[in-house]
DOTIVEX-911807 format. One record per residue (C-alpha): x, y, z. Coordinates in pm, whole numbers, padded with zeros to 5 digits. Each point is the difference from the previous one (the first is absolute). Example, Ala and Ser with C-alpha at 12.3 -4.5 7.8 and 13.67 -1.06 7.14 Angstrom:
R        X        Y        Z
R    01230   -00450    00780
R    00137    00344   -00066
END
This chain:
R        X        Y        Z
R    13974    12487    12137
R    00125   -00131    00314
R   -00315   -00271    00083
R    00293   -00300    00133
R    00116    00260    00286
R   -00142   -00117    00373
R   -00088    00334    00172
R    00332    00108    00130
R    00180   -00051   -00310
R   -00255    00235   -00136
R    00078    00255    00248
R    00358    00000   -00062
R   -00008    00014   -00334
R   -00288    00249   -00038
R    00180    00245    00280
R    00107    00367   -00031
R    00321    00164   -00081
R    00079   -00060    00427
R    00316   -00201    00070
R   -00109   -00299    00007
R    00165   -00354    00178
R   -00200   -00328   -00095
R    00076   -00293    00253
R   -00028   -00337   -00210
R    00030   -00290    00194
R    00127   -00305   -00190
R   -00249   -00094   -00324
R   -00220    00307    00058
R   -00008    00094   -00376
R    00278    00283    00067
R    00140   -00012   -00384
R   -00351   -00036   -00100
R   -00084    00340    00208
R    00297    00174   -00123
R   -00032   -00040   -00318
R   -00394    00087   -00024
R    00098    00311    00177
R    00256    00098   -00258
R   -00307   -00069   -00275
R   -00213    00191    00235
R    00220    00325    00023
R   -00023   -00053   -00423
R   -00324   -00080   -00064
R   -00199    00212    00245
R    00225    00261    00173
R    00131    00121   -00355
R    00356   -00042    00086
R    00242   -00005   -00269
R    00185   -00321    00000
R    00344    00189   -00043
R   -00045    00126    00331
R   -00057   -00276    00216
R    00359   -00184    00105
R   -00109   -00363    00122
R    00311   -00156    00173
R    00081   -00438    00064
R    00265   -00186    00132
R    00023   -00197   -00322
R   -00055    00029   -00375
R   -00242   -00308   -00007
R   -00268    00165    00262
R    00065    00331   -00195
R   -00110   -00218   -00307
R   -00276   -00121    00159
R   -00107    00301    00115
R    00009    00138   -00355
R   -00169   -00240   -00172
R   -00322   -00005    00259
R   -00061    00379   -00008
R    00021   -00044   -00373
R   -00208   -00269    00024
R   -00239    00209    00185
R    00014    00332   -00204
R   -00044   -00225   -00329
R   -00293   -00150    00167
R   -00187    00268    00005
R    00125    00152   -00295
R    00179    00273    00165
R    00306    00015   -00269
R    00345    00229    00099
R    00268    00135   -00207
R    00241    00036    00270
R    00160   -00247    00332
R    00039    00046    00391
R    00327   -00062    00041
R   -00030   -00354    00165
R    00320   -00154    00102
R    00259   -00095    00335
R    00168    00236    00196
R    00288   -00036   -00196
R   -00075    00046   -00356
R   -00214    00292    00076
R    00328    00168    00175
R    00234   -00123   -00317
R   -00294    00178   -00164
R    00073    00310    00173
R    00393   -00045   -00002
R   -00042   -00042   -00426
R   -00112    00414    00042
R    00248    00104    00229
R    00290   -00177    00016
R    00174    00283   -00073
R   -00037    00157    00324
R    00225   -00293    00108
R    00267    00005   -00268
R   -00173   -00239   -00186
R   -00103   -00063   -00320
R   -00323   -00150   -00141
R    00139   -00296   -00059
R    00153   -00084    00318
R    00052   -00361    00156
R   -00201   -00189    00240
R    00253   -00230    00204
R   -00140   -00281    00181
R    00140   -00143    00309
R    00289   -00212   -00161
R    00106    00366   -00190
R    00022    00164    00368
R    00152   -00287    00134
R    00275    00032   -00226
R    00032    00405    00037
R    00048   -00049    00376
R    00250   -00280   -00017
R    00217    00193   -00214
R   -00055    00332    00249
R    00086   -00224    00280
R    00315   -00093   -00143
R    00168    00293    00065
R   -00073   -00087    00398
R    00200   -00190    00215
R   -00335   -00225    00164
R   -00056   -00286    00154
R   -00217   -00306   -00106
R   -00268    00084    00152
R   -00098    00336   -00178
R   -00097   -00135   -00334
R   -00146    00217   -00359
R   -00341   -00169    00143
R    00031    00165    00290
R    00069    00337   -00110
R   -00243   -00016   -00303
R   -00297   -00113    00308
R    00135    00305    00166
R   -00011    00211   -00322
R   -00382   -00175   -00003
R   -00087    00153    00282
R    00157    00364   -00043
R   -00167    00033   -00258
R   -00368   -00166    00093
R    00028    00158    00371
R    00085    00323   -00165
R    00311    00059    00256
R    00211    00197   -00049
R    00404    00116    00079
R   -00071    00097    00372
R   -00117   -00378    00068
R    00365   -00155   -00078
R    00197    00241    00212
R    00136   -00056    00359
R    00240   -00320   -00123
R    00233   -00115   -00230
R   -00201   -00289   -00119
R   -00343    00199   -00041
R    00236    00290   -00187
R    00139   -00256   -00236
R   -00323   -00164   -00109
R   -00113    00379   -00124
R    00353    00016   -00176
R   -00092   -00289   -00142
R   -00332    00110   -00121
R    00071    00340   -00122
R    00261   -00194   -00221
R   -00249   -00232   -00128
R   -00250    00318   -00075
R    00311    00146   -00186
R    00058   -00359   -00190
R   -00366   -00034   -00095
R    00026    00391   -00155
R    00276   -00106   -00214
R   -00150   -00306   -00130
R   -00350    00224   -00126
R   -00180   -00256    00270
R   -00253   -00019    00301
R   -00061   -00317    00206
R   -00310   -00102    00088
R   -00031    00190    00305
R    00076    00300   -00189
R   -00302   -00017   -00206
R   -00176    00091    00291
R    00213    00245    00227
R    00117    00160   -00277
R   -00383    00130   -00079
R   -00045    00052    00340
R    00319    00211    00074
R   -00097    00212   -00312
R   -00376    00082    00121
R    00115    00080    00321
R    00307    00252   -00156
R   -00212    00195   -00291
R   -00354    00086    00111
R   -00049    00101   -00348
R    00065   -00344   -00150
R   -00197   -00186    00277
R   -00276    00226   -00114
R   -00016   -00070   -00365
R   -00008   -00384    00083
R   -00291    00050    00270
R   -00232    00172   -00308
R    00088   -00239   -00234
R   -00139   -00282    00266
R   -00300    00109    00140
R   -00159   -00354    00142
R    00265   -00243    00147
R   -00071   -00357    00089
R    00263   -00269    00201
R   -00048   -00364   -00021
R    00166   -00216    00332
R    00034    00312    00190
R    00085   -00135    00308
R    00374   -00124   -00153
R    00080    00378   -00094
R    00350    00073    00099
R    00103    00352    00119
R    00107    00111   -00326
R   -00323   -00117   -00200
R   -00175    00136    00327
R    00103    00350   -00084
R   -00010   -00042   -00368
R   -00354   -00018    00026
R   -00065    00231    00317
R    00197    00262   -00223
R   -00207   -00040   -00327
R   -00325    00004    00188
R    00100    00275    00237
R   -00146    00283   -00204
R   -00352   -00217   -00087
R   -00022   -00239    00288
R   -00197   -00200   -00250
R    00167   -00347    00044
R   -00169   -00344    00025
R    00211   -00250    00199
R   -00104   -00408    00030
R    00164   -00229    00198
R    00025   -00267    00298
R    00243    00070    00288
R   -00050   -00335    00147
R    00178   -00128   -00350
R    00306    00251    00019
R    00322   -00282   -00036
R    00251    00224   -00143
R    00186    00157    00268
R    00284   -00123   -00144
R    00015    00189   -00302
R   -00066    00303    00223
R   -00393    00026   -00013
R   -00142    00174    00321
R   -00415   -00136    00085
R   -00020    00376    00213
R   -00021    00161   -00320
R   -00362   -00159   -00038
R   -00027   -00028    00365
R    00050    00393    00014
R   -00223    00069   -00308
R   -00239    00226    00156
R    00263    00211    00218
R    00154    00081   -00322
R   -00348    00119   -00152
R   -00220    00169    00223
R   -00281   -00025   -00228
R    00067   -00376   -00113
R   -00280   -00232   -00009
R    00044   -00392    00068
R   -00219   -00297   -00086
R    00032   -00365    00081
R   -00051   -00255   -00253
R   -00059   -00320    00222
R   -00218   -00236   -00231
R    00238   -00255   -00059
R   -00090   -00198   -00339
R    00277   -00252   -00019
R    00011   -00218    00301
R   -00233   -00217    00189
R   -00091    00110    00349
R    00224   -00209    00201
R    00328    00158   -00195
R   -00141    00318    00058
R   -00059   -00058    00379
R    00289   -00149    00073
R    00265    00266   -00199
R   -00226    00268    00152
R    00043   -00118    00350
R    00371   -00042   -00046
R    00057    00322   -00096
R   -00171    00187    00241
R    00306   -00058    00223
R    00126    00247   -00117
R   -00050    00334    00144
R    00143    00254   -00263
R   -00309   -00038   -00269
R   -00262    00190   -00146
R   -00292   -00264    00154
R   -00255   -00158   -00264
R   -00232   -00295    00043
R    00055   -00221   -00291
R   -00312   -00207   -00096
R   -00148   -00208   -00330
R   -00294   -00123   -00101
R    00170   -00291   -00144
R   -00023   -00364    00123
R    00127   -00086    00356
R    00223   -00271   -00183
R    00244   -00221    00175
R    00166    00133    00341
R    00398    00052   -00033
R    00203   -00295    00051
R    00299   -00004    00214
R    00229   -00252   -00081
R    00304   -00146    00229
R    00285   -00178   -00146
R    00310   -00173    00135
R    00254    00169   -00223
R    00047    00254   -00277
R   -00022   -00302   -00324
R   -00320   -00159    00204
R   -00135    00316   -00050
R    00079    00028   -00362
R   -00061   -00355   -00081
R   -00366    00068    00146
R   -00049    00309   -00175
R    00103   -00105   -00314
R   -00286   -00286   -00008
R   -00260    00190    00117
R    00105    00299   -00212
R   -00025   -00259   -00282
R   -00306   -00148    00078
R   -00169    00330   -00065
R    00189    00108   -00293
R   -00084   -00279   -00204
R   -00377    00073    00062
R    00077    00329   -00183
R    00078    00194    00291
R    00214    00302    00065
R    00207   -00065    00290
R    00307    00228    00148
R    00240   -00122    00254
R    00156    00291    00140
R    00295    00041    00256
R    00216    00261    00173
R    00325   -00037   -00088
R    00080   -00116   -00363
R    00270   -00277    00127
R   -00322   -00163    00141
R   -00067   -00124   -00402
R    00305   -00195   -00020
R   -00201   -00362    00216
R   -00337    00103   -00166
R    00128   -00018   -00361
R    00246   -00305    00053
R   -00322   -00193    00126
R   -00224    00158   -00318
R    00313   -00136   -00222
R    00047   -00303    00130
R   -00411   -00075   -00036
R    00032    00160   -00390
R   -00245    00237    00079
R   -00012    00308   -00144
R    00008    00394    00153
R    00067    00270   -00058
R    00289    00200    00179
R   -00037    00370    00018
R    00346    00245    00108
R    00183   -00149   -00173
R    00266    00102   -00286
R   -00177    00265   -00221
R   -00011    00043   -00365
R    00222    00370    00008
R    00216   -00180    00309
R    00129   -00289   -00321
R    00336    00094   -00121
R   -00098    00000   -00354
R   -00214    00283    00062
R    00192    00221    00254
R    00229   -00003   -00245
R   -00249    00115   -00279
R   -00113    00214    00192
R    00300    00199    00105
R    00158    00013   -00366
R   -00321    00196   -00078
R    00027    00254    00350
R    00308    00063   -00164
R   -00074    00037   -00274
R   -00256    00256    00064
R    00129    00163    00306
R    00460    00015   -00093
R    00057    00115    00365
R   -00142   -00352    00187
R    00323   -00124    00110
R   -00196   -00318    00189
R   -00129   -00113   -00376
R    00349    00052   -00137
R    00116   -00130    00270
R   -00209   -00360    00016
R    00125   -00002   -00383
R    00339   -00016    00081
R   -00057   -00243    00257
R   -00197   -00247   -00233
R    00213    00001   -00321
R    00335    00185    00127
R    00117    00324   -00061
R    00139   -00055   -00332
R   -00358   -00115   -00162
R   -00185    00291    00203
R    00236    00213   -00144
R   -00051   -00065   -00330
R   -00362    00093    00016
R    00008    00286    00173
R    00023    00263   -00258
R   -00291   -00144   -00176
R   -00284   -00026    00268
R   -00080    00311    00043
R   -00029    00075   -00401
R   -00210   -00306    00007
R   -00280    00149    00230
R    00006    00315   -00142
R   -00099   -00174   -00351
R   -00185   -00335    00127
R   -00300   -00123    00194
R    00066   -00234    00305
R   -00043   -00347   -00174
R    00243    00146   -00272
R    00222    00076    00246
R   -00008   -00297    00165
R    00061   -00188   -00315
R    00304    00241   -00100
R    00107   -00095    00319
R    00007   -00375   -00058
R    00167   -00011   -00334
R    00252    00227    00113
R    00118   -00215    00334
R   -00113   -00331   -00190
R   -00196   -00063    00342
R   -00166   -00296   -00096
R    00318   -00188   -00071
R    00109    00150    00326
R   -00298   -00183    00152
R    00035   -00318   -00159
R    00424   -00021    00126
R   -00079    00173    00387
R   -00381   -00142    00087
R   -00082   -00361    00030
R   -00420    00101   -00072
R    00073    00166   -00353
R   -00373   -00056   -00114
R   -00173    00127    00283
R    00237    00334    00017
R   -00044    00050   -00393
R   -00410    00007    00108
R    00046    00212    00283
R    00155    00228   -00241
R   -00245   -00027   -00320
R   -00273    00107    00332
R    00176    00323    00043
R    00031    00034   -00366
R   -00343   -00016   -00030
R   -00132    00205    00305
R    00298    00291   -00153
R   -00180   -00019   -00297
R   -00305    00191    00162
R    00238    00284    00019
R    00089    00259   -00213
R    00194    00234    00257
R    00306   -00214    00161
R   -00017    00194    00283
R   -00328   -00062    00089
R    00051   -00354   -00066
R    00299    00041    00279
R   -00219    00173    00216
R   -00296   -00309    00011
R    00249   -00208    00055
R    00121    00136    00291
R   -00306    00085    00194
R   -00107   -00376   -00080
R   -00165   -00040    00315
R    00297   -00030    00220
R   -00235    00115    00356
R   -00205   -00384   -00072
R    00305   -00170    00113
R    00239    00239    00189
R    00233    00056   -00281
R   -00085   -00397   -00173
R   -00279    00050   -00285
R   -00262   -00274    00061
R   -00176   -00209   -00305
R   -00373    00090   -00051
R   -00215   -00277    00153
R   -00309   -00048   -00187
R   -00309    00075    00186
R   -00186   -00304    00019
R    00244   -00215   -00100
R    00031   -00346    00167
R    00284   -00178    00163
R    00272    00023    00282
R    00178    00352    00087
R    00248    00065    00236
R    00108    00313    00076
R    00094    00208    00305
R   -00279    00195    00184
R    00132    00330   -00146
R   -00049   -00144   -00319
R   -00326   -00123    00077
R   -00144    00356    00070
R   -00268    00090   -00247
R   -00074   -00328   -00048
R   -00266   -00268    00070
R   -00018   -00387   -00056
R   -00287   -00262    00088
R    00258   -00176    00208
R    00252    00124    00232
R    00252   -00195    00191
R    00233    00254    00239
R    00292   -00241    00096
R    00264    00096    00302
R   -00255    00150    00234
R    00274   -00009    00242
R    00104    00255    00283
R    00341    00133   -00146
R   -00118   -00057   -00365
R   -00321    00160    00000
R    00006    00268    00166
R    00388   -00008   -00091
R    00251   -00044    00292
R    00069    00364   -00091
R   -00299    00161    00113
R   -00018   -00157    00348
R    00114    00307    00117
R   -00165    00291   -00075
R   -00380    00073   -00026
R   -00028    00105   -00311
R    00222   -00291   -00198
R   -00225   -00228    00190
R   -00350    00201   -00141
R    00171   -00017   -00347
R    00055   -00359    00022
R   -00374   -00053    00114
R   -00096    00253   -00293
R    00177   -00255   -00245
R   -00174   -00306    00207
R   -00328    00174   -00097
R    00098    00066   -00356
R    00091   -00387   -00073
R   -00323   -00106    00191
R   -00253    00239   -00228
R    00167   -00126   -00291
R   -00229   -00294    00028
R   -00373   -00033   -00161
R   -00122   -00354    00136
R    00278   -00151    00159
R    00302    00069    00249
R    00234   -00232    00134
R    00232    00157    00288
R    00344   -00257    00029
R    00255   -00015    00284
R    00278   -00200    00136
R    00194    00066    00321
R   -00130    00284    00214
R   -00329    00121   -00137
R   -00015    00367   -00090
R   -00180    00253    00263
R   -00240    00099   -00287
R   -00151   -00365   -00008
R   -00104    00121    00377
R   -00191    00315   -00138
R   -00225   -00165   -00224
R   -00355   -00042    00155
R    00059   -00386    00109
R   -00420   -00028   -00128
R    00149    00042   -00389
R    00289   -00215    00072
R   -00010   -00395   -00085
R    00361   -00137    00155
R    00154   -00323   -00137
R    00279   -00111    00197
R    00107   -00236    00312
R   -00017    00227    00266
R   -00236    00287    00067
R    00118    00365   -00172
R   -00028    00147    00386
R    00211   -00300    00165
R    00215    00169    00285
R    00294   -00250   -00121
R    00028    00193   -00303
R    00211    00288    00224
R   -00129    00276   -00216
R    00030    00328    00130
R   -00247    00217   -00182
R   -00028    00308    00247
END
């Protein structure tokens, strides 16, 4: 059944009921692995697929995932009646929040707010203080973030004024989320997690109903996922974890590597396998990223190898100034796109698009740019889509409230009384549609937006996609989990595998990803690794981690660009993969690098 595993991938998919941490290095086959295994426990184990809980960071690998173990099972006509429960972090706690909101003063049919909706609670809270510039709603709501993801609690913010006033602040946002029937995102997790740890009895129940757990991208687990899963597993210790810690990037949305680092203290009994056949780059990528990032010294080791071609060593390119750079590039990114090749040009920062896309504009060529404005980030829709969180859920002020702010008080007002009879007796695109006639919003479009067309499209989309839907709130619900974790908070458009042409897109982004062609442009010290990790040991391994992640994005080809002072982690490479292009030698004293 499982003929296109390479031994170890056998071994981790074929092992016992141990906990069990699989190390893939970067185009090992992990998704491939993971998913066989969850066929495996089906097909030959005898689990029931209701009991196996098989957790992503988005909803496109959870589709993936899906699709290949039905794949599999189908293959060899192995037919279910039932699901795992395959989906992220978050919609599997708004899954669990659905059966017990209650136990929060909830309802069913509660809210999700997104970051704008908190934004807004907080600078209405705030208000009421007498504070100076500098203490914004975004800081409080990072601060909120972080209560909630660091599981802290009232003891952490006493001892000064300021520390006492942020908890003030947060205990009145709790209070204001209660009385709107919402959670935030963070909730979806803590929430869980505070009620497992509170009622033994309830944890229980949710442990026999999952029986088999699996984690995709375990190493970006932040402490509340980390104990969402170390509580459901506690009673079974059957858990399968896969992951990479050398391609953990996400410390800034509170992910902590030691959780995969620390696997094994937290299961005595865990078993861990390395997947280190790497099937997507040529040898010299995979010698050179490898030898960068063994710098770093906190790492589960692997030796990363391939049987594939040796392929072209890594090109290290100087230029004089940040539009040389793009000017070059763009060319040579050109050059290979129109022989049908994929190529990525990926940066640090995303102000470092601005020279690369005036050159691709002023050449006509075409690219795609990825991070930028999403479909439910257009104004059409966030409107759309709060008239129907209202009208479902009465209590969500922050819907109400962007109504008001769109059409005025007067024209919210005269709608109010009728949303909620409208859910009660419609489906979503009905809704919707209600909606429309009754604010005559595309006349509204036509007199405030200067791209009528375009917004009239956007909206026939979400027509369409509502349409799939006959329960509004679950319609709500997909909507708000919309992968929000691919982009830090920014939903990201799908990028065809395979598909030829120019992308540029932040490193981040780029995660996950893999292109025939990669060009990393501002390899510079203070860009990459970012001024602010000079400091501190582990920034700096996290912005070598992210170096490594943009350099195993490549299959054939990788182009390395700098102007100014070249970056430290051009030093790491193994100079026998490197081929440097430039007027002056990479290890010229002159350059005054320090790279102790």
């Amino acid at each position: 059944m499982f003929s296109e595993l390479n031994d170890k991938q056998r071994q981790a998919v074929e092992a016992g009921d141990e906990p069990l941490l699989i190390v893939a290095g970067a185009g090992s086959g992990k998704t491939k692995t993971l998913t066989a295994r969850l066929a495996y426990l089906i097909a030959r184990r005898g689990v029931k697929p209701e009991s196996i809980l098989a957790i992503t960071f988005t909803n496109k690998a959870a589709h993936e995932m899906k699709d290949r173990a039905l794949a599999l099972l189908h293959q060899h006509h192995i037919t279910t009646t039932t699901e795992p429960f395959l989906g992220t972090f978050h919609s599997f706690g708004a899954w669990i929040l659905r059966r017990e909101a209650h136990r929060f003063n909830r309802t069913a049919d509660f809210s999700i707010f997104d970051d704008d909706d908190s934004q807004r609670i907080i600078k209405g809270i705030v208000k009421d203080f007498d504070l100076g510039k500098e203490k914004t709603p975004a800081l409080f709501r990072k601060e909120i973030s972080r209560i909630k993801n660091e599981f802290l609690s009232s003891d952490a913010y006493q001892g000064s004024d300021d520390r006492e006033l942020m908890w003030e602040i947060y205990e009145r946002y709790e209070r204001a989320l209660e009385k709107n029937n919402a959670f935030d995102f963070d909730d979806l997790i803590e929430k869980p997690v505070r009620l497992f740890r509170s009622h033994a009895d309830i944890l229980s129940a949710y442990q026999k109903r999952f029986t088999h757990i699996l984690v995709d991208e375990y190493q970006d687990v932040n402490m509340a996922q980390y104990w969402l899963i170390r509580l459901l597993a506690g009673d079974h210790h059957r858990v399968t974890v896969v992951g990479d810690d050398a391609q953990s990037i996400y410390k800034f949305r509170f992910s902590d590597f030691r959780n995969f680092l620390n696997f094994e203290k937290d299961w005595s009994d865990a078993r861990v396998l390395l997947l280190e056949q790497n099937y997507r780059s040529t040898k010299y990528i995979i010698q050179s990223s490898s030898g960068l990032i063994s710098q770093n010294e906190f790492q589960k080791k692997k030796e990363l190898w391939t049987d594939n071609h040796e392929g072209e060593k890594v090109l290290v390119v100087e230029h004089d100034e940040e539009f040389g750079q793009a000017d070059y590039v763009v060319q040579e990114a050109q050059k290979r796109a129109v022989l049908g090749k994929r190529v990525g040009i990926l940066y640090r920062t995303n102000a470092q698009s601005r020279a690369l896309e005036q050159v691709l504009l002023e050449y006509d060529i075409s690219y795609e740019l990825f991070g930028a404005l999403s479909f439910y980030e257009r104004r059409e829709i966030k409107d759309i889509v709060a008239a129907v969180r209202f009208a479902v859920n009465p209590q969500d002020s922050m819907s109400y409230g962007r109504l008001e702010k769109s059409f005025g008080k007067r024209r919210a007002a005269s709608v109010r009384e009728t949303l909620p009879v409208w859910a009660k007796e419609k489906k979503p695109h009905e809704i919707i549609a209600s909606f429309m006639a009754a604010m005559d919003f595309e006349n509204y479009l036509k007199q405030h937006t200067d791209n009528f067309a375009e917004r009239m499209e956007n909206i026939a989309e979400l027509i369409y996609f509502a349409q799939q839907f006959n329960s509004t709130s679950e319609f709500v619900e997909k909507i708000s989990l919309a992968d929000t974790f691919e982009s830090g908070g920014r939903k990201k458009r799908h990028i065809h595998e395979g598909k030829a042409g120019i992308f540029l897109m932040t490193i981040h982004l780029a995660k996950g990803l893999e292109f025939d062609a990669v060009f990393v442009v501002g390899v510079n010290e203070g860009i990459l690794p970012h001024q602010r990790s000079l400091f501190s040991q582990e920034d700096l391994e996290e912005e070598r981690r992210l170096m490594y992640v943009a350099m195993t994005r490549a299959r054939e080809e990788l182009v390395l660009n700098f102007y100014q002072v070249p970056s430290r982690f051009l030093y790491e490479i193994p100079p026998e993969t490197v081929y440097f292009k430039g007027e002056r030698r990479l290890d010229d004293e002159e350059r005054y690098i320090e790279i102790d």
